[in-house]
PAKE-290214 format. One record per residue: residue number from 1; y, z, x of N, C-alpha, C, O in turn. Coordinates in steps of 0.05 Angstrom, whole numbers, plus 5000, padded with zeros to 4 digits. Example, Ala and Ser with C-alpha at 12.3 -4.5 7.8 and 13.67 -1.06 7.14 Angstrom:
2
- 1 | 4886 | 5156 | 5264 | 4910 | 5156 | 5246 | 4934 | 5156 | 5264 | 4934 | 5169 | 5285
- 2 | 4955 | 5142 | 5257 | 4979 | 5143 | 5273 | 5001 | 5157 | 5258 | 5023 | 5161 | 5268
This chain:
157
- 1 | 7436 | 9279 | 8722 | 7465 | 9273 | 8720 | 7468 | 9243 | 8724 | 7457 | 9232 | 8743
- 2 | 7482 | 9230 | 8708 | 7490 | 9202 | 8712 | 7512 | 9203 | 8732 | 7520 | 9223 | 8744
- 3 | 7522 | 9174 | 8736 | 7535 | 9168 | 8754 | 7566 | 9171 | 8750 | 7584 | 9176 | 8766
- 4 | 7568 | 9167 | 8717 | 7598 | 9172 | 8709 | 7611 | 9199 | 8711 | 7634 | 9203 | 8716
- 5 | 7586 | 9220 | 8705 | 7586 | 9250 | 8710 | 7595 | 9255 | 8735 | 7615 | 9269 | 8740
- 6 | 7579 | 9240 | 8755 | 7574 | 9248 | 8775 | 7609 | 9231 | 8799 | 7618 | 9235 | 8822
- 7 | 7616 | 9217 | 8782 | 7641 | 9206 | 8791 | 7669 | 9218 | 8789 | 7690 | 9217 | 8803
- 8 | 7661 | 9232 | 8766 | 7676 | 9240 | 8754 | 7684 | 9275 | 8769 | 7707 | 9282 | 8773
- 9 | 7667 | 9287 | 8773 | 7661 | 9315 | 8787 | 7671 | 9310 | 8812 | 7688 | 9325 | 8821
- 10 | 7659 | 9279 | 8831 | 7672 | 9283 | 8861 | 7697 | 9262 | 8863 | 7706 | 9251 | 8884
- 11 | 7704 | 9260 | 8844 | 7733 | 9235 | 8848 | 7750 | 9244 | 8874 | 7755 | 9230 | 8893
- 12 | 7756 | 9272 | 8871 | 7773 | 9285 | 8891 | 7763 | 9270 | 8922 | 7777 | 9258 | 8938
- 13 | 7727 | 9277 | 8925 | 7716 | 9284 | 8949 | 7729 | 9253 | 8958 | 7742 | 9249 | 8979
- 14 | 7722 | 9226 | 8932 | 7728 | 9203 | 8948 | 7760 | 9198 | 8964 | 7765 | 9181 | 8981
- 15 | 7778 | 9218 | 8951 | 7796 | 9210 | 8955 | 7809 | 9225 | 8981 | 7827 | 9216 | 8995
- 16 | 7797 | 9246 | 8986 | 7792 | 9265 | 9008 | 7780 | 9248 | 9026 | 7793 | 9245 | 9047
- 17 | 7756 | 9234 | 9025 | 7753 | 9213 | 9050 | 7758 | 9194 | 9056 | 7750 | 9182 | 9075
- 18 | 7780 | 9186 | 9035 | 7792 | 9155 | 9039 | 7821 | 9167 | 9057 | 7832 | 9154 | 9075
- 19 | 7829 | 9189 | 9050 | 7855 | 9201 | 9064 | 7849 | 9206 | 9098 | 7863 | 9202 | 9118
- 20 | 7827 | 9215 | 9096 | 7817 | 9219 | 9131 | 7813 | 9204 | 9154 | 7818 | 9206 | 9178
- 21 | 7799 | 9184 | 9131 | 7798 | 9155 | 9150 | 7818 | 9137 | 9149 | 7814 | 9113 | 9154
- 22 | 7850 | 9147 | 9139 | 7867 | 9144 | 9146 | 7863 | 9118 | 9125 | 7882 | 9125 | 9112
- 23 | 7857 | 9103 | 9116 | 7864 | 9071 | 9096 | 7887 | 9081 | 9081 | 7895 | 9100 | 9069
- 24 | 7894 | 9052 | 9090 | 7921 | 9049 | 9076 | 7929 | 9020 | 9071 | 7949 | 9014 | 9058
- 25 | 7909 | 9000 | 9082 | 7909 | 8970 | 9068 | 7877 | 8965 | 9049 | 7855 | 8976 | 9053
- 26 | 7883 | 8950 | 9035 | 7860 | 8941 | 9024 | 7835 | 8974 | 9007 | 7811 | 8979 | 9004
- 27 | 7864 | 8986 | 8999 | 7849 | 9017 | 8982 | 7834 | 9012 | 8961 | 7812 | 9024 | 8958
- 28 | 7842 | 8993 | 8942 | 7811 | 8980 | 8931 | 7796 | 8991 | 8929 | 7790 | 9011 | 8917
- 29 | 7781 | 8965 | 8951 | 7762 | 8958 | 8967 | 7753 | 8978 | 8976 | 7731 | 8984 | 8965
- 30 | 7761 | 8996 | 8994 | 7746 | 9023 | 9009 | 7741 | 9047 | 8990 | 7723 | 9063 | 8994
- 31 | 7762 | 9048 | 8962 | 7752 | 9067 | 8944 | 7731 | 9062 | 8926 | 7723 | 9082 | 8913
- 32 | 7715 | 9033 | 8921 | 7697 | 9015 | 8916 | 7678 | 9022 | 8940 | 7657 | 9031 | 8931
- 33 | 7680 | 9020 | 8964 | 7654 | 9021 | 8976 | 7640 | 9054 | 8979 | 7617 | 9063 | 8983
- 34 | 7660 | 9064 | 8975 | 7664 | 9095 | 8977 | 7649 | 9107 | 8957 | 7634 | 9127 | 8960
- 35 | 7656 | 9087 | 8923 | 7644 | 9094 | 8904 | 7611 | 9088 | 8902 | 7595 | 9104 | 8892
- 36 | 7602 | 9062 | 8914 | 7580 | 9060 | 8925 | 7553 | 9075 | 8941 | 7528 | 9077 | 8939
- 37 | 7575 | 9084 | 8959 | 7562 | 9104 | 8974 | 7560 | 9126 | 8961 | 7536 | 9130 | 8963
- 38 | 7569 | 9149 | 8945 | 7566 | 9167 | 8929 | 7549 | 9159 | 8913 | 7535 | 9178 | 8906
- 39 | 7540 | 9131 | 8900 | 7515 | 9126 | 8885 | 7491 | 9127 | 8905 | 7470 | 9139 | 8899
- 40 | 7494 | 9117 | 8923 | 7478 | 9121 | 8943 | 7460 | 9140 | 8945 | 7436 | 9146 | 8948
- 41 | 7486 | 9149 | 8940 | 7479 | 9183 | 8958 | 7462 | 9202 | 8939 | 7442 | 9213 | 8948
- 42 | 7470 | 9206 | 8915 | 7455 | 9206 | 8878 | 7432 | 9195 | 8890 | 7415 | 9212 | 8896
- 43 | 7426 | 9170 | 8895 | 7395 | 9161 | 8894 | 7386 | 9187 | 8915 | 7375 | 9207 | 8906
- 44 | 7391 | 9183 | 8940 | 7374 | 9194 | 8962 | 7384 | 9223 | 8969 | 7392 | 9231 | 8991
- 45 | 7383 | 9234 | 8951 | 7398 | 9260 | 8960 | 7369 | 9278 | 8963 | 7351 | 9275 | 8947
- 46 | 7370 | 9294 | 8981 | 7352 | 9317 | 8976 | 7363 | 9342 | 8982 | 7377 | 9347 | 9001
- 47 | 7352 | 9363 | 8956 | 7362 | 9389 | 8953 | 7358 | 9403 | 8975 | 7379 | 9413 | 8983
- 48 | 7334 | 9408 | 8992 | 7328 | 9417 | 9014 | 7333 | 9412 | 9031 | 7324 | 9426 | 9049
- 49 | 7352 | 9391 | 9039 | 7361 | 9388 | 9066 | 7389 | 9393 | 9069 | 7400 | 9385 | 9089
- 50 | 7404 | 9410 | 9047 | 7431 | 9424 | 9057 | 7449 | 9413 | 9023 | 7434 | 9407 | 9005
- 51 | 7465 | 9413 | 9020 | 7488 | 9421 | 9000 | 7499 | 9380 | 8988 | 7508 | 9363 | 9003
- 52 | 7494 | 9380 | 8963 | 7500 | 9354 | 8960 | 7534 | 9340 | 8966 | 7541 | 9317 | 8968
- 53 | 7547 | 9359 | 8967 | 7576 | 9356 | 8972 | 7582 | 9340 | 8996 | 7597 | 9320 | 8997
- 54 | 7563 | 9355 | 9026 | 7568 | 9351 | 9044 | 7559 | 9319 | 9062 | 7567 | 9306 | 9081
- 55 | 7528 | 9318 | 9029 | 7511 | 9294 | 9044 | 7529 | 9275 | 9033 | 7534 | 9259 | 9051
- 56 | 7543 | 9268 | 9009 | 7556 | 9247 | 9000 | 7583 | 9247 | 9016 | 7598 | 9228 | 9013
- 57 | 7591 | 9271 | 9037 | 7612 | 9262 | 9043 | 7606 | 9243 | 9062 | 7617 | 9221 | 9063
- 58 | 7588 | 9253 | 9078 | 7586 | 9242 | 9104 | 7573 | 9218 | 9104 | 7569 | 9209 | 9126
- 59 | 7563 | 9203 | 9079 | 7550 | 9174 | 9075 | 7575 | 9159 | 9063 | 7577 | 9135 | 9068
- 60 | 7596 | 9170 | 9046 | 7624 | 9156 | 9039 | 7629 | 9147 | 9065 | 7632 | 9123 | 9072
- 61 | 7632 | 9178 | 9086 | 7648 | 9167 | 9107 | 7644 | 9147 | 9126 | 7658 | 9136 | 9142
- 62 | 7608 | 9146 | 9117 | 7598 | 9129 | 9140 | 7606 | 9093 | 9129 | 7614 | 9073 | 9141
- 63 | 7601 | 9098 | 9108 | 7595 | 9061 | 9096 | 7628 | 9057 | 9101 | 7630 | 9034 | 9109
- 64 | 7656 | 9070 | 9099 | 7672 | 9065 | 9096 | 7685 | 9061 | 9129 | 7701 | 9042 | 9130
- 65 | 7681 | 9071 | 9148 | 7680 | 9064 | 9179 | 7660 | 9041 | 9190 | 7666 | 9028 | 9211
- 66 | 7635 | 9037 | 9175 | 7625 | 9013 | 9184 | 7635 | 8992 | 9172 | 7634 | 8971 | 9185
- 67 | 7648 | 8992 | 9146 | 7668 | 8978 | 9136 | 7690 | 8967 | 9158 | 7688 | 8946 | 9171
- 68 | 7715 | 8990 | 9158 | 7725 | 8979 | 9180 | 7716 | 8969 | 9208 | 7731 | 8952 | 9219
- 69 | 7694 | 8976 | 9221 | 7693 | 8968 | 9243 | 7686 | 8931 | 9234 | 7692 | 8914 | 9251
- 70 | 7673 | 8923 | 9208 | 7662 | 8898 | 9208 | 7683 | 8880 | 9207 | 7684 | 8857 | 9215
- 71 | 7707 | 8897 | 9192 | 7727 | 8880 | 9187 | 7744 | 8871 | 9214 | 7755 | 8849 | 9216
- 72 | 7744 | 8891 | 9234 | 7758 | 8894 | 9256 | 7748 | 8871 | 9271 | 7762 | 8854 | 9282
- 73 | 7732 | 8872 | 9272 | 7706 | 8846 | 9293 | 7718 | 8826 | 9277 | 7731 | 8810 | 9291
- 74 | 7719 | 8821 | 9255 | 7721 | 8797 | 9237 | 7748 | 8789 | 9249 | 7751 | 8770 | 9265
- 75 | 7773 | 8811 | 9236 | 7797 | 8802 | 9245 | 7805 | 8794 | 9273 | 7823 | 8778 | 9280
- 76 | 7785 | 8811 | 9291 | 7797 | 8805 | 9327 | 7790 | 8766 | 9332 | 7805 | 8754 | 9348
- 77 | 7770 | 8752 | 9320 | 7748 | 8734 | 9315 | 7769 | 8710 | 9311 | 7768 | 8686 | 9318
- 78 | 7791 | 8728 | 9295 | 7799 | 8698 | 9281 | 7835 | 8688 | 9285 | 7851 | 8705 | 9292
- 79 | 7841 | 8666 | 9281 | 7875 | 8663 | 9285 | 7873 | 8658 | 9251 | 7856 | 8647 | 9237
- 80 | 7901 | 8673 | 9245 | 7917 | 8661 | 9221 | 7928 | 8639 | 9214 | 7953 | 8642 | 9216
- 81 | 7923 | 8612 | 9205 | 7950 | 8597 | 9200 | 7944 | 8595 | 9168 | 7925 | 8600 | 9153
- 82 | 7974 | 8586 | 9165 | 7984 | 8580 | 9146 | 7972 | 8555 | 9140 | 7972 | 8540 | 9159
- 83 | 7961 | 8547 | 9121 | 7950 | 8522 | 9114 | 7977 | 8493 | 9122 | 7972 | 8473 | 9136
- 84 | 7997 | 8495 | 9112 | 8014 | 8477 | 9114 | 8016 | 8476 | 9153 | 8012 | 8454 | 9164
- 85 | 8019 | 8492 | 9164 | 8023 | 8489 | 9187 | 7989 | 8475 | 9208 | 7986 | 8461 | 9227
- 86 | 7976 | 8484 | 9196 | 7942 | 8475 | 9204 | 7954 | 8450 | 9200 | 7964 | 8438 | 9219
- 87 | 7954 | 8438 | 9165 | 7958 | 8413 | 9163 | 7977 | 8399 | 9184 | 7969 | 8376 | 9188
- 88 | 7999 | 8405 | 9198 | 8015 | 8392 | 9209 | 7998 | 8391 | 9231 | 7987 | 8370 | 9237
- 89 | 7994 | 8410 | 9242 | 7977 | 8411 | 9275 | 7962 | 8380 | 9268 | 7970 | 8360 | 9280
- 90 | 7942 | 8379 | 9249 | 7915 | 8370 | 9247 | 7932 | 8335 | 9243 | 7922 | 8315 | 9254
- 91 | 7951 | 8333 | 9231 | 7959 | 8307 | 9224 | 7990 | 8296 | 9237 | 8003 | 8276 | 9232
- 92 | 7995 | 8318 | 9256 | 8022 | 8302 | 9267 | 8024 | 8283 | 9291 | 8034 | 8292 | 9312
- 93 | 8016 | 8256 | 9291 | 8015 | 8245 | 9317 | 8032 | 8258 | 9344 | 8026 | 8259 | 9368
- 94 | 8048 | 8263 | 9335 | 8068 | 8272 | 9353 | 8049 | 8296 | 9372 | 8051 | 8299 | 9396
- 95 | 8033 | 8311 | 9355 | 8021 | 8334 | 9373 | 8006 | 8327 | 9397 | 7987 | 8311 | 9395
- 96 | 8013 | 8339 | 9422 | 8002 | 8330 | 9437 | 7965 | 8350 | 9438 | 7945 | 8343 | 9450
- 97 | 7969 | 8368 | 9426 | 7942 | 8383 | 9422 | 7917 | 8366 | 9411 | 7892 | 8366 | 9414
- 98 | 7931 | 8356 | 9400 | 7911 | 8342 | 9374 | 7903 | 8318 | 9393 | 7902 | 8299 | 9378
- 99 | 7898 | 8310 | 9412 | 7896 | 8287 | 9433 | 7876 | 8309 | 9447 | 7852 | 8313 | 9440
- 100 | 7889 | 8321 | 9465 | 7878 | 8333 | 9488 | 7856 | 8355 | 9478 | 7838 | 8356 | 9493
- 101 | 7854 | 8370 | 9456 | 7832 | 8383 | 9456 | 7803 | 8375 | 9449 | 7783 | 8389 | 9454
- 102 | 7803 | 8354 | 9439 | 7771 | 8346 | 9443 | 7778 | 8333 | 9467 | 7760 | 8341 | 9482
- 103 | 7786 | 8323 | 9476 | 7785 | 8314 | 9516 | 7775 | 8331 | 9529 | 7760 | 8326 | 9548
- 104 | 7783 | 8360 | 9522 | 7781 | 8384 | 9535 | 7754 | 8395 | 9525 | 7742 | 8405 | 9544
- 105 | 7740 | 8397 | 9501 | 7713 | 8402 | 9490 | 7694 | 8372 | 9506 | 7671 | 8376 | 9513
- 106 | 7707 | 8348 | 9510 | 7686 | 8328 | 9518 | 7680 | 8342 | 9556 | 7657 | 8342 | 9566
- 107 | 7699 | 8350 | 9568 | 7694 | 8364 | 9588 | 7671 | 8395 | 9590 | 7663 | 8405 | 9611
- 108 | 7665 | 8404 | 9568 | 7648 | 8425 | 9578 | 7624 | 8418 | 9578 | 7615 | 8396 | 9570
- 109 | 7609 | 8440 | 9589 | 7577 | 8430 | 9591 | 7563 | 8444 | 9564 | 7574 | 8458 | 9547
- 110 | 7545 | 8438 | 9564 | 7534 | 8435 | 9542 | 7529 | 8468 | 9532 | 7534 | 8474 | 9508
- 111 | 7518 | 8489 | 9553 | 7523 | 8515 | 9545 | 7553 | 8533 | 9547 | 7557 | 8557 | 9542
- 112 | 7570 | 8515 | 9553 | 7596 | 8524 | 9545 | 7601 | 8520 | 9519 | 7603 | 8539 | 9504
- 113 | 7604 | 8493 | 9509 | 7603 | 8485 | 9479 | 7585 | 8505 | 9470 | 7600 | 8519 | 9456
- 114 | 7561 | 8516 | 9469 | 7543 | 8536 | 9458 | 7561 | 8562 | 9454 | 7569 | 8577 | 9436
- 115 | 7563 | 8559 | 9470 | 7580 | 8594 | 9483 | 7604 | 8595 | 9462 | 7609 | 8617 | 9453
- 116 | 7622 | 8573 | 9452 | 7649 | 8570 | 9443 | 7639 | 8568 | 9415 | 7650 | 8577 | 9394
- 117 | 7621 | 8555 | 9416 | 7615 | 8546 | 9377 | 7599 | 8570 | 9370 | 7606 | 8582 | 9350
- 118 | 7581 | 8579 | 9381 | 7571 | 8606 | 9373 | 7583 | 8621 | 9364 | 7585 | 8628 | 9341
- 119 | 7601 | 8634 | 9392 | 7624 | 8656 | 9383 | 7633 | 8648 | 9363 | 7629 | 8664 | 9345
- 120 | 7643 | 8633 | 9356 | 7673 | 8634 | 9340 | 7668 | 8613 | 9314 | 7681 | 8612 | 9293
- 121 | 7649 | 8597 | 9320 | 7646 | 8590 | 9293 | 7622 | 8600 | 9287 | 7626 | 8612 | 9266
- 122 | 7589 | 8604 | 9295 | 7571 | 8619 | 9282 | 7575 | 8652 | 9275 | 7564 | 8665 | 9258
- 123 | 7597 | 8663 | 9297 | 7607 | 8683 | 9296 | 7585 | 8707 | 9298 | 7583 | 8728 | 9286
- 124 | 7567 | 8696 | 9320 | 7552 | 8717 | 9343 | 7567 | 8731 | 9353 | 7592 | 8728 | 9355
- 125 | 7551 | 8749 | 9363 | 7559 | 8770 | 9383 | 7550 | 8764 | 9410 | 7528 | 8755 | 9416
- 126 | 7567 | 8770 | 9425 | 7557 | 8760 | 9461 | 7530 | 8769 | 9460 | 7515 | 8750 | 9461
- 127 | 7518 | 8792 | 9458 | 7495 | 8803 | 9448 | 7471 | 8778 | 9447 | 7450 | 8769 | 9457
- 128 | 7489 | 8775 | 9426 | 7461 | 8753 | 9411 | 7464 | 8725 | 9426 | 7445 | 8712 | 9436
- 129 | 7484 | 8720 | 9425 | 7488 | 8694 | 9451 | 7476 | 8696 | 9488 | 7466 | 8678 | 9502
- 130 | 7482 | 8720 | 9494 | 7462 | 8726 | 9508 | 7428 | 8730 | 9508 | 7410 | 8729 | 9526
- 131 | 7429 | 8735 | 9487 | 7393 | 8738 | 9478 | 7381 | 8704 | 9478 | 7361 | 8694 | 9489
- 132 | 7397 | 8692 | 9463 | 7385 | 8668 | 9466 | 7392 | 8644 | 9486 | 7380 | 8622 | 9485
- 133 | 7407 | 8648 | 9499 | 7410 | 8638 | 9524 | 7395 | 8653 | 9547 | 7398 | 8643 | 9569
- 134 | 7383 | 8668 | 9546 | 7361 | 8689 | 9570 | 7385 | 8703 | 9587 | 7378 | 8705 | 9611
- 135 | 7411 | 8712 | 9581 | 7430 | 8716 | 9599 | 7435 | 8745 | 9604 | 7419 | 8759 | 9591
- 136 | 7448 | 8756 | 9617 | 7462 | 8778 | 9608 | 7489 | 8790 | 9595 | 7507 | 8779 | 9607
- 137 | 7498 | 8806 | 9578 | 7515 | 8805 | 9560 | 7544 | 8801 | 9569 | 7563 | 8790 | 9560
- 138 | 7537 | 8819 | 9598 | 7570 | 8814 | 9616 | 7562 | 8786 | 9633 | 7570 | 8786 | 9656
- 139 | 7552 | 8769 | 9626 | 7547 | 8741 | 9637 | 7569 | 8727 | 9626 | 7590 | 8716 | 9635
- 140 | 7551 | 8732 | 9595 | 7564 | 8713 | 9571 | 7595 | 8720 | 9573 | 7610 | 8700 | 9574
- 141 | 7610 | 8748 | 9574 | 7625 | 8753 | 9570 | 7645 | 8738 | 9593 | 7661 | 8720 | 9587
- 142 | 7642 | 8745 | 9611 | 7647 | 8727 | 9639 | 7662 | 8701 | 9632 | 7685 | 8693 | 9635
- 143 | 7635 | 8690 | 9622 | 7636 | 8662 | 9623 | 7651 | 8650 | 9604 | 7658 | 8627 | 9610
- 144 | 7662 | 8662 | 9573 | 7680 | 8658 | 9558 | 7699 | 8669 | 9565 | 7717 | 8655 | 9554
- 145 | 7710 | 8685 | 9578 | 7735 | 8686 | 9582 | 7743 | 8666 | 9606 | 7765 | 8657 | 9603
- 146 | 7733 | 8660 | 9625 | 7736 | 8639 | 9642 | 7739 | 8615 | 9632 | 7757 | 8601 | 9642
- 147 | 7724 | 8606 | 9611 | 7728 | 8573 | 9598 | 7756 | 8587 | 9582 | 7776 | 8576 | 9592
- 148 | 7761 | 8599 | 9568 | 7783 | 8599 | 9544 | 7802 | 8604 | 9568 | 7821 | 8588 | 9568
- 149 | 7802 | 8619 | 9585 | 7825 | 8616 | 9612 | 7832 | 8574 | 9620 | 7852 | 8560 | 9620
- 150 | 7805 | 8568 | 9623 | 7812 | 8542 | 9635 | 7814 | 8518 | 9611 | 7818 | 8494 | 9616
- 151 | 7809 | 8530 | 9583 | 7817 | 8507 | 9561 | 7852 | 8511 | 9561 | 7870 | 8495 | 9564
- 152 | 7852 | 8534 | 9558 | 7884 | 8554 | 9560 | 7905 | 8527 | 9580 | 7922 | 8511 | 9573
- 153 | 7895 | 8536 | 9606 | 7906 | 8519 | 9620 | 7910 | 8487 | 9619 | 7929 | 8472 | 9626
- 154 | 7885 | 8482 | 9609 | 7886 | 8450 | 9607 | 7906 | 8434 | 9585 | 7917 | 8412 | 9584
- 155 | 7905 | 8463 | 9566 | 7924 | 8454 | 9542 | 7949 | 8454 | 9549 | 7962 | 8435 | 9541
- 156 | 7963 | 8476 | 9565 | 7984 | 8477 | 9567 | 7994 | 8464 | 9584 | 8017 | 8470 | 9582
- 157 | 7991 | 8445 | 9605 | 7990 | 8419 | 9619 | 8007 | 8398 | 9604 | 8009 | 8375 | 9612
């Protein structure tokens, strides 16, 4: 069976697991990854290990929750601005931010800067920032919320 066949026969199932896992932004996208995973699932299916209905549901459902969870990490990770408003921050003498926060980065030590540019711009995981610092994960964690507590404060000064 090809894939168009075979798209065509479980359209419902995708839409049955896009309804469960509740999406309701970016449907697309998750009925696209969904469709993926049902190819997937076509490649590696085996007859003997239970009913093909059941195995493609539960690989839709999976690629489409590790979906969201990547997105969720991504979105918690990041602030929104508006480009026009960035631009003001970044170019209004008047800001007093735009002074004081590299004052406030020239103050950390050198595995704080690690700790801050990792996270959030290499966009590690405490995990992995802990692995290569020799730390432990509720170290790391510790220790970033204490500096973003005391950049917090310095800014708002």
């Amino acid at each position: 069976m090809d894939f168009e066949q075979c798209y065509e026969q479980y359209k419902a199932l995708i839409e049955k697991v896009l309804h469960r896992c509740n999406i309701y932004g970016n449907f697309d996208e998750f009925r696209h990854i969904a469709m993926i995973a049902l190819w997937e699932a076509t490649r590696s299916y085996d007859s003997e290990k239970g009913g093909f209905e059941a195995y493609a549901y539960f690989m839709m459902r999976y690629q489409i929750i590790a979906e969201m969870r990547k997105q969720n990490l991504l979105q918690s990770r990041m602030m929104v601005m508006e480009d026009e408003i960035l631009y003001a921050c970044i170019n209004d003498v008047q800001n007093p931010y735009r002074i004081e926060l590299p004052l406030a980065w020239e103050e950390l030590t050198t595995v704080e800067r690690y700790i801050l540019h990792s996270y959030y711009m290499e966009q590690n995981s405490d995990k992995e920032i802990a692995a290569s610092l020799h730390l432990k994960m509720d170290t790391v964690k510790k220790r970033r919320q204490r500096l973003l507590k005391r950049l917090k404060k310095q800014l708002v000064k």
